[in-house]
MIROVO-862284 format. One record per residue (C-alpha): residue number from 1; residue in three letters; x, y, z. Coordinates in steps of 0.05 Angstrom, whole numbers, always signed. Each point is the difference from the previous one (the first is absolute). Layout:
     n   res        X        Y        Z
   NUM   ALA        X        Y        Z
...
This chain:
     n   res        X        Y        Z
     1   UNK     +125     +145     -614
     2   UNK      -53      +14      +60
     3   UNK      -41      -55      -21
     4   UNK      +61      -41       -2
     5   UNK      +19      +19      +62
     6   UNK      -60      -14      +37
     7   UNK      -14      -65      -30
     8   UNK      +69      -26      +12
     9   UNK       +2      +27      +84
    10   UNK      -68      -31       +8
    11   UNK      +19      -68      -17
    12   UNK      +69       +2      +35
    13   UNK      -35      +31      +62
    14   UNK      -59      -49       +1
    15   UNK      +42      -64      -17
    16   UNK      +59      +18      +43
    17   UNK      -25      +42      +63
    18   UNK      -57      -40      +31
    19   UNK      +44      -61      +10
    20   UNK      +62      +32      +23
    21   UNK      -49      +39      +49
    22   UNK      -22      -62      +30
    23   UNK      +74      -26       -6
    24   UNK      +10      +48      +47
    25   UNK      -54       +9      +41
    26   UNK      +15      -82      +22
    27   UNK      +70       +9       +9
    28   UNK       -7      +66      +47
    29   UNK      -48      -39      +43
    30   UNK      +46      -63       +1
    31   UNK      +52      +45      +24
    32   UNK      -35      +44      +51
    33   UNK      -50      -46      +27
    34   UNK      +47      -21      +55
    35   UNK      -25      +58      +33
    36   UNK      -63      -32      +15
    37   UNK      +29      -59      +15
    38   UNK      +35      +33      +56
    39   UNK      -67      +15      +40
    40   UNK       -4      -75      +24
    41   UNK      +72      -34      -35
    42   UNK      +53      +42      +48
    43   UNK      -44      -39      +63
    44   UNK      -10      -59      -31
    45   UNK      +82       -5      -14
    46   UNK      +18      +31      +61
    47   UNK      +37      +57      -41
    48   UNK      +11      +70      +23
    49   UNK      -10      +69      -39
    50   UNK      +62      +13      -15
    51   UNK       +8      -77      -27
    52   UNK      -52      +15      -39
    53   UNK      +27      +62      -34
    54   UNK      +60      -33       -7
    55   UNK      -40      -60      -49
    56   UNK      -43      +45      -34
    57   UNK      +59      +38      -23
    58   UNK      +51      -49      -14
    59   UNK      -40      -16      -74
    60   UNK      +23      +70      -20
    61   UNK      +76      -22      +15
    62   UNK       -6      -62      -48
    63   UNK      -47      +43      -51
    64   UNK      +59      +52       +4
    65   UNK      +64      -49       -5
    66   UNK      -37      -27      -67
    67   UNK      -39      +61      -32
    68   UNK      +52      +19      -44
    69   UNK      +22      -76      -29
    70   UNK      -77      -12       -5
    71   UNK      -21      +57      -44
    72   UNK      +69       -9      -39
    73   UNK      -30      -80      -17
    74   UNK      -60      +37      -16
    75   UNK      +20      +33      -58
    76   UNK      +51      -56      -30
    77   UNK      -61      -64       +6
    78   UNK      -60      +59       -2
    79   UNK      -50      +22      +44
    80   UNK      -52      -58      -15
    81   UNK      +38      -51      +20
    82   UNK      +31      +38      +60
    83   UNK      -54      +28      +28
    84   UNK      -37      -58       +0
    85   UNK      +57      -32      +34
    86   UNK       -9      +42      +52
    87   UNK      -70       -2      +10
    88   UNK       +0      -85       +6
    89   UNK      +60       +4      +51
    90   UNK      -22      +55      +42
    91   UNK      -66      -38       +7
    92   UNK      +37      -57      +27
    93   UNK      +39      +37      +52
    94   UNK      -68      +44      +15
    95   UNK      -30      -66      +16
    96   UNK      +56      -43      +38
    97   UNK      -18      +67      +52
    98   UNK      -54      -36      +32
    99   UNK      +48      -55      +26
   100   UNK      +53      +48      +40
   101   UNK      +15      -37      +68
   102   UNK      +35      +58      +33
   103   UNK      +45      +54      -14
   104   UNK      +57      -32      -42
   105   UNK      -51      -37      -48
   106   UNK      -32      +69       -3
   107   UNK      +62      +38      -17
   108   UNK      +19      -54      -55
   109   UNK      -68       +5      -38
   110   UNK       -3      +75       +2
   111   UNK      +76       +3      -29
   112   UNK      -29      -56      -55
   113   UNK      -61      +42      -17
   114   UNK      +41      +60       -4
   115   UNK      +49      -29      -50
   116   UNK      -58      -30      -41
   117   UNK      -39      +66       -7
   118   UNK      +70      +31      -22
   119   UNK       +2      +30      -61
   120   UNK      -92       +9       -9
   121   UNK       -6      +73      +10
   122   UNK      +50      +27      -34
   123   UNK       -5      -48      -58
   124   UNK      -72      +18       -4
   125   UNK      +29      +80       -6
   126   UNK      +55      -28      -53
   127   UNK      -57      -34      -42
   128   UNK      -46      +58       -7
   129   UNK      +54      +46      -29
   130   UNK       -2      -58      -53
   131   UNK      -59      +13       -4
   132   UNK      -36      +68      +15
   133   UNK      +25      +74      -26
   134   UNK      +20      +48      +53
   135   UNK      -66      +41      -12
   136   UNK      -42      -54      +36
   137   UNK      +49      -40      +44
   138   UNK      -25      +45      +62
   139   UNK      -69      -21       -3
   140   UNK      +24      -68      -22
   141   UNK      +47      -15      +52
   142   UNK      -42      +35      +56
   143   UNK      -60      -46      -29
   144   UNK      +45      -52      +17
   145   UNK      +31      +20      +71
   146   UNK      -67      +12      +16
   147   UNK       +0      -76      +20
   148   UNK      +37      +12      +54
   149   UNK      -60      +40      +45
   150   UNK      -48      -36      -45
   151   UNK      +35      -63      +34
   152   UNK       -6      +22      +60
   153   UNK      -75      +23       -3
   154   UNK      -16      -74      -32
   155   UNK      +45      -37      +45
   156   UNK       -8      +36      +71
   157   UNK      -79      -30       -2
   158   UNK      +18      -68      -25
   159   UNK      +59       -5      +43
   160   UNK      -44      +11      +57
   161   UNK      -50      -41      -23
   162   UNK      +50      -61       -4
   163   UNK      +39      +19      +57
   164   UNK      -67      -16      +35
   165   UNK       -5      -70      -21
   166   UNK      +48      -22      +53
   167   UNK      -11      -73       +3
   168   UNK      -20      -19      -73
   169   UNK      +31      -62      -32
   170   UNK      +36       -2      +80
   171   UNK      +42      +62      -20
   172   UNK       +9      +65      +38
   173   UNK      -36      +63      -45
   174   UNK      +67      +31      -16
   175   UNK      +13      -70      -31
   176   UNK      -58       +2      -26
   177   UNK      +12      +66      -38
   178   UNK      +70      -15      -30
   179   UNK      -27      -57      -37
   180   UNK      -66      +24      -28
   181   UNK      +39      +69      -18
   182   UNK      +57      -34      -34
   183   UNK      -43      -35      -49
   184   UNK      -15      +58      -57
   185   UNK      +78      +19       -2
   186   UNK       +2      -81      -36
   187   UNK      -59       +6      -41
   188   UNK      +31      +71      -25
   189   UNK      +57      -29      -15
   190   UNK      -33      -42      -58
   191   UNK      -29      +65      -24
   192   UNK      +59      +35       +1
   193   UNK      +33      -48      -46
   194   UNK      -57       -3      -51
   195   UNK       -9      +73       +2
   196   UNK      +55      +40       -5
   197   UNK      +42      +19      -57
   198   UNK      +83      +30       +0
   199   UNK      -12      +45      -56
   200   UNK      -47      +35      -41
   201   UNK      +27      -25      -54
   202   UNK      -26      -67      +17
   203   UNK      -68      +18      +11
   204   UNK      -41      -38      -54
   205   UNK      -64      +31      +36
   206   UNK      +17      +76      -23
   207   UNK       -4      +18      -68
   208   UNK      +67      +16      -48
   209   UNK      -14      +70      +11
   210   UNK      -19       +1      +62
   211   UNK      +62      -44      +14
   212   UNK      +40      +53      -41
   213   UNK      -19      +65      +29
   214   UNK       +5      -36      +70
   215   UNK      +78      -28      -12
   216   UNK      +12      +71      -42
   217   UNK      -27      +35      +63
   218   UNK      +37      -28      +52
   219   UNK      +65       -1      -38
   220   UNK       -1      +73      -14
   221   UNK       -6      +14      +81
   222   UNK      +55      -45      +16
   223   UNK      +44      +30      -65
   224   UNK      -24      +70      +20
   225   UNK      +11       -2      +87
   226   UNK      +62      +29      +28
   227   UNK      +10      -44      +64
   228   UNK      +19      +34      +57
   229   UNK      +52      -62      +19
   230   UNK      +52      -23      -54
   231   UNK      +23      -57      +48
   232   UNK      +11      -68      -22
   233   UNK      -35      -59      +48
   234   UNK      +59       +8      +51
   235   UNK       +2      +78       -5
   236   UNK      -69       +0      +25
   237   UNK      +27      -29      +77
   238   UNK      +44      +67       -3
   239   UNK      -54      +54      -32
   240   UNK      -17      +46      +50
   241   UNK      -56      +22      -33
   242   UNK      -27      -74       -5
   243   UNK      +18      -10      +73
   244   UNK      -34      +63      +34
   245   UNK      -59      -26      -49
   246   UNK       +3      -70      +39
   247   UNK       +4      +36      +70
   248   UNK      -66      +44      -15
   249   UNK      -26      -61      -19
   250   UNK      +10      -28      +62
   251   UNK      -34      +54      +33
   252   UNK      -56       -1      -44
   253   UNK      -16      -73       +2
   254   UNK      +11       -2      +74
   255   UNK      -71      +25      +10
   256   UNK      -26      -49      -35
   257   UNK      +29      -68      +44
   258   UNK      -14      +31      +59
   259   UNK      -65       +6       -5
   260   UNK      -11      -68      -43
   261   UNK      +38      -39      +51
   262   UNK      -23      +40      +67
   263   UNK      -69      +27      -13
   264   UNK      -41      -63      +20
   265   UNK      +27       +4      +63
   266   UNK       -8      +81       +8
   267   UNK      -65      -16      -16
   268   UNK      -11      -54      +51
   269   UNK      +23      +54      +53
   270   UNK      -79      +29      -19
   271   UNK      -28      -58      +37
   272   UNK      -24      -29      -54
   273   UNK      -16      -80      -24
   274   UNK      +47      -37      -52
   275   UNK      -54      +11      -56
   276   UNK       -6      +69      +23
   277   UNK      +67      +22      -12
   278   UNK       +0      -34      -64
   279   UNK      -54      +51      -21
   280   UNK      +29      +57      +32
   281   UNK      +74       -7      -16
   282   UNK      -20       +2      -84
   283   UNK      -33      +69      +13
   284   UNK      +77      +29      -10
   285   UNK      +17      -39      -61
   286   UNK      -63      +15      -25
   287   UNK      +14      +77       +3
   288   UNK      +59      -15      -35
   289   UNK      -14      -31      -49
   290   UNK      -46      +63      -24
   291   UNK      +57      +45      +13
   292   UNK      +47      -50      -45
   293   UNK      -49       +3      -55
   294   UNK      -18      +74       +4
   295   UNK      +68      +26       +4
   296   UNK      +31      -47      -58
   297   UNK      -61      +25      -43
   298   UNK       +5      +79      +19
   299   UNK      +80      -10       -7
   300   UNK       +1      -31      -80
   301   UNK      -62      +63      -24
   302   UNK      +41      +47      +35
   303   UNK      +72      -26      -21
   304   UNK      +25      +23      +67
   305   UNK      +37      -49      +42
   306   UNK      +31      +32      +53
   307   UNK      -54      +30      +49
   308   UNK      -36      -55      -10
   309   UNK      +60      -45      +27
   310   UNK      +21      +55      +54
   311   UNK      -75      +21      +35
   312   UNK      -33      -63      +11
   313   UNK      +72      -24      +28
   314   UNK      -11      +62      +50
   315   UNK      -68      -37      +11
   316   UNK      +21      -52      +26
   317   UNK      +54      +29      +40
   318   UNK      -52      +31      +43
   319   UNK      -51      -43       +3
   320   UNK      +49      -59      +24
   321   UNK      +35      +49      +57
   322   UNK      -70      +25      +20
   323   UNK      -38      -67       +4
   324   UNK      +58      -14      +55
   325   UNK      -19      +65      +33
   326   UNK      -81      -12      +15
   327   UNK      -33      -44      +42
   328   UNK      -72      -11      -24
   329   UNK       -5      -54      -46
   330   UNK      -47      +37      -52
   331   UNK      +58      +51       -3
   332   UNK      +55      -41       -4
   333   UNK      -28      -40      -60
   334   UNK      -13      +67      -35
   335   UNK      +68      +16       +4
   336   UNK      +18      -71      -23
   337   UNK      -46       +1      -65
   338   UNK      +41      +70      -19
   339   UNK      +63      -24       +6
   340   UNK      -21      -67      -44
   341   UNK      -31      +47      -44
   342   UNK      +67      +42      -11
   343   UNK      +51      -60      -10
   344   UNK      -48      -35      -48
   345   UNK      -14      +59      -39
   346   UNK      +81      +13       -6
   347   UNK      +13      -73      -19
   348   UNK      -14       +1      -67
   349   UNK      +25      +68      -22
   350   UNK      +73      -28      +42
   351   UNK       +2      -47      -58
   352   UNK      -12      +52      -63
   353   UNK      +59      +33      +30
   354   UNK      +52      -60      +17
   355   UNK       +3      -29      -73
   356   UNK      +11      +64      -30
   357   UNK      +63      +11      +44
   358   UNK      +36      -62      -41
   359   UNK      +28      -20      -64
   360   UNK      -41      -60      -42
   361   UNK      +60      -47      +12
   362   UNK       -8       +9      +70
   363   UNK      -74       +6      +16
   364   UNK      -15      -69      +14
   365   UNK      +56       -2      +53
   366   UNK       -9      +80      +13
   367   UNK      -77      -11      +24
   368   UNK      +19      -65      +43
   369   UNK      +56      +36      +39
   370   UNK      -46      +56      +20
   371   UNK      -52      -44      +23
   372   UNK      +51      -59      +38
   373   UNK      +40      +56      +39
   374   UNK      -76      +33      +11
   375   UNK      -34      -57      +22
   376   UNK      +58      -16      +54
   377   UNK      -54      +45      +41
   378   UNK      -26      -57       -6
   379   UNK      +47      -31      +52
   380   UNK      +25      +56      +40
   381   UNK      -77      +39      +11
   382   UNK      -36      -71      +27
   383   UNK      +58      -21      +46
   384   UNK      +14      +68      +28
   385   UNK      -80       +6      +10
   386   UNK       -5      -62      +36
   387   UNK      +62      +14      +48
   388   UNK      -31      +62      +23
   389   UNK      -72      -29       +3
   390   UNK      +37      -49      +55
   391   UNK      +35      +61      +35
   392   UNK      -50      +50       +0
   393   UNK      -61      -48       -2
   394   UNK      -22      +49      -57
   395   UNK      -11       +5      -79
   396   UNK      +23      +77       +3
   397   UNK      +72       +2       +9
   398   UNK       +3      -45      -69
   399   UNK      -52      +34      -34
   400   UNK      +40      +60      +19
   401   UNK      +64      -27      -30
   402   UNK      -40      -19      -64
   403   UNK      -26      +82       -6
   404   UNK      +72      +27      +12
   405   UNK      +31      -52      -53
   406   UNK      -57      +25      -44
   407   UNK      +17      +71       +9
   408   UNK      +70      -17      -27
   409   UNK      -27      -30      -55
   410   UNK      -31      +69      -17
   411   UNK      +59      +38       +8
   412   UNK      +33      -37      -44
   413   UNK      -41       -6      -63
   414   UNK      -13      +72      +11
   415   UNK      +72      +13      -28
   416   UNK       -3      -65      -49
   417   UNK      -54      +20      -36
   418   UNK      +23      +75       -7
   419   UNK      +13      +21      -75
   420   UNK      -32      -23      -58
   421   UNK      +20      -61      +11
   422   UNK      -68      -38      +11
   423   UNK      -47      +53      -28
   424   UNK      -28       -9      -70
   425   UNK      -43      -54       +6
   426   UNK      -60      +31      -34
   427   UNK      -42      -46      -30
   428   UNK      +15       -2      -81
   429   UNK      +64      +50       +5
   430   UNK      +51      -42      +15
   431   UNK      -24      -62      -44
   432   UNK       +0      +55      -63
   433   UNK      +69      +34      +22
   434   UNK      +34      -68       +0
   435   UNK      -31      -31      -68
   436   UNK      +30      +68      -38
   437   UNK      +62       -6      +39
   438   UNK       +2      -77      -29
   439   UNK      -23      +24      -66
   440   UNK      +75      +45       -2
   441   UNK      +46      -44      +24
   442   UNK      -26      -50      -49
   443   UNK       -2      +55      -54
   444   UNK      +76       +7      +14
């Protein structure tokens, strides 16, 4: 069974996990890479802070409003065909960026993007429970979410680097960018569609046994798991539980579009060049990624989940609040690179918790309501940033805002995730509790 075991997760992890890293890794810098745009686009359009907040979060109303309908398409036409859907679409409205006139064309192709990009992440979350057994979905998924700083630590240099090519082809750089950048999410899209697969049992590339013990496996966790949440679809709109879930969520991923969206231009305040900040501005992502990776890794060979959600959360809690408390830019990007390193490294031990919380009927829909009403920081964290950037004349009061939302967030999962609710996640226990527990009800 061992050998079996590792021969199967190898080929799922290598066929499935590079691509949908990449997947990923394109799509967060489509979506964040308005932030560099800012540094020369908010002149060039005449367009104010706050007007800029405002854009950059309106995708996260759209991606909310269709989250839940997009994931639920998902699983009736299947996550090849949806996802690369999404991809192909999202590249278009990535792209049809570069040709914003003002604020109201701006608005209208962030709202676009939004709803095209509806439905990735949490479809991406959905597919691997198809696909991967609880013991390794932490590293798995935090593998995966590790595109987000990995994103960021690719993109923030190249973004720079074509933000500085103002005048090529007779475009502005920040056109410049949007183009160039929108072109992988299309070519992915092709890849996607050849690539992926709905079901292990439609794999012709594993084995029958390996295809056996892989179906057999995840079949006894889903037979053997005693959600936390009962609800049908609709119930889930009225779980507490699943709502308070959402709202730490919030919190949590708060940290992360504030600094995506506003760090180039924190980092400009160092008096540095466009390339310059480029550089600079990955050095953050760059500790988080490490974090992300660590912390997923440490999290599955331990089995523990929940001080390895709650501490790095407390992370980045402080280092947020203090960067907006120091003055010397060495310090201040200390403090950043800790609080990137806290939210990243929570990330993908959020999402061994939140699927465990629901039923298998409702997962699907479960996992995108959590991460709609979550991302709706999204919205609220940008704009609210960029109206006190134009009262104060300062990043502080918003980073501020961001650290006390993020504090929340802690209280609340500190209660959520009391119990043995989300504990038992060590790696080979719960896969060989749940195939006995199969073996009797099938017995009977």
């Amino acid at each position: 069974m061992p050998d079996i075991e590792a021969r199967t997760m190898r080929k799922v992890l290598r066929r499935f996990v590079p691509l949908l890293t990449l997947c990923f890794v394109v799509a967060f810098l489509d979506r964040v890479n308005v932030g560099f745009a800012a540094l020369t686009m908010n002149r060039d359009l005449g367009i104010s802070a706050s007007t800029f907040g405002l854009a950059a979060g309106l995708f996260f109303v759209s991606y909310f409003v269709f989250e839940v309908p997009s994931n639920i398409l998902l699983e009736r036409v299947g996550a090849r065909r949806w996802i690369a859907r999404i991809m192909f679409t999202w590249g278009l409205c990535s792209a049809a960026t570069a040709f914003v006139q003002g604020a109201s064309s701006f608005y209208t192709v962030r709202i676009l993007l939004g709803a095209a990009e509806a439905g990735f992440f949490p479809g991406i979350v959905f597919f691997l429970t198809l696909w991967v057994p609880a013991s390794y979905r932490a590293r798995v998924i935090g593998g995966f979410m590790a595109a987000m700083p990995v994103a960021s630590v690719i993109g923030s240099p190249l973004s720079g680097y074509l933000m500085s090519l103002d005048g090529l082809f007779g475009l502005a750089g920040w056109q410049v960018m949007f183009l160039i950048e929108a072109v992988p999410s299309l070519v992915l899209a092709v890849a996607v569609w050849k690539i992926l697969c709905d079901s292990p049992r439609h794999a012709e590339w594993l084995s029958n046994d390996e295809r056996n013990w892989l179906t057999s496996t995840l079949e006894a966790e889903r037979a053997s798991r005693a959600p936390a949440v009962q609800h049908s679809v609709l119930g889930l709109f009225r779980s507490p539980l699943v709502l308070f879930t959402a709202l730490a969520y919030f919190g949590v991923t708060g940290f992360n579009y504030g600094m995506s969206f506003f760090l180039p231009q924190i980092v400009k305040g160092f008096d540095l060049t466009i390339r310059q900040v480029g550089y600079v501005s990955a050095l953050p992502f760059l500790a988080g990624a490490i974090g992300m990776i660590f912390c997923s890794k440490h999290s599955d060979r331990t089995g523990e989940r929940r001080a390895h959600l709650l501490v790095p959360l407390v992370l980045a809690v402080v280092g947020l609040a203090g960067s907006t408390l120091v003055t010397g830019s060495g310090t201040k990007l200390f403090l950043l690179c800790i609080a990137s390193f806290g939210v990243f490294s929570a990330l993908p031990v959020f999402w061994t918790i939140a699927p465990r919380l629901l039923g298998p009927a409702t997962a699907a829909a479960g996992i995108a309501l959590i991460n709609s009403l979550g991302n709706l920081s999204g919205f609220v964290d940008p704009y609210a940033v960029g109206v006190l950037k134009d009262a104060t004349g300062s990043f502080d009061a918003g980073m501020q805002l961001i650290a006390a939302f993020g504090a929340l967030a802690i209280v609340i999962l500190f209660f959520v995730t009391r119990g043995n609710r989300v504990s038992g996640d060590h790696p080979g226990r719960e896969n060989a509790q749940a195939q006995k527990n199969l073996m009797r009800t099938q017995a009977h």
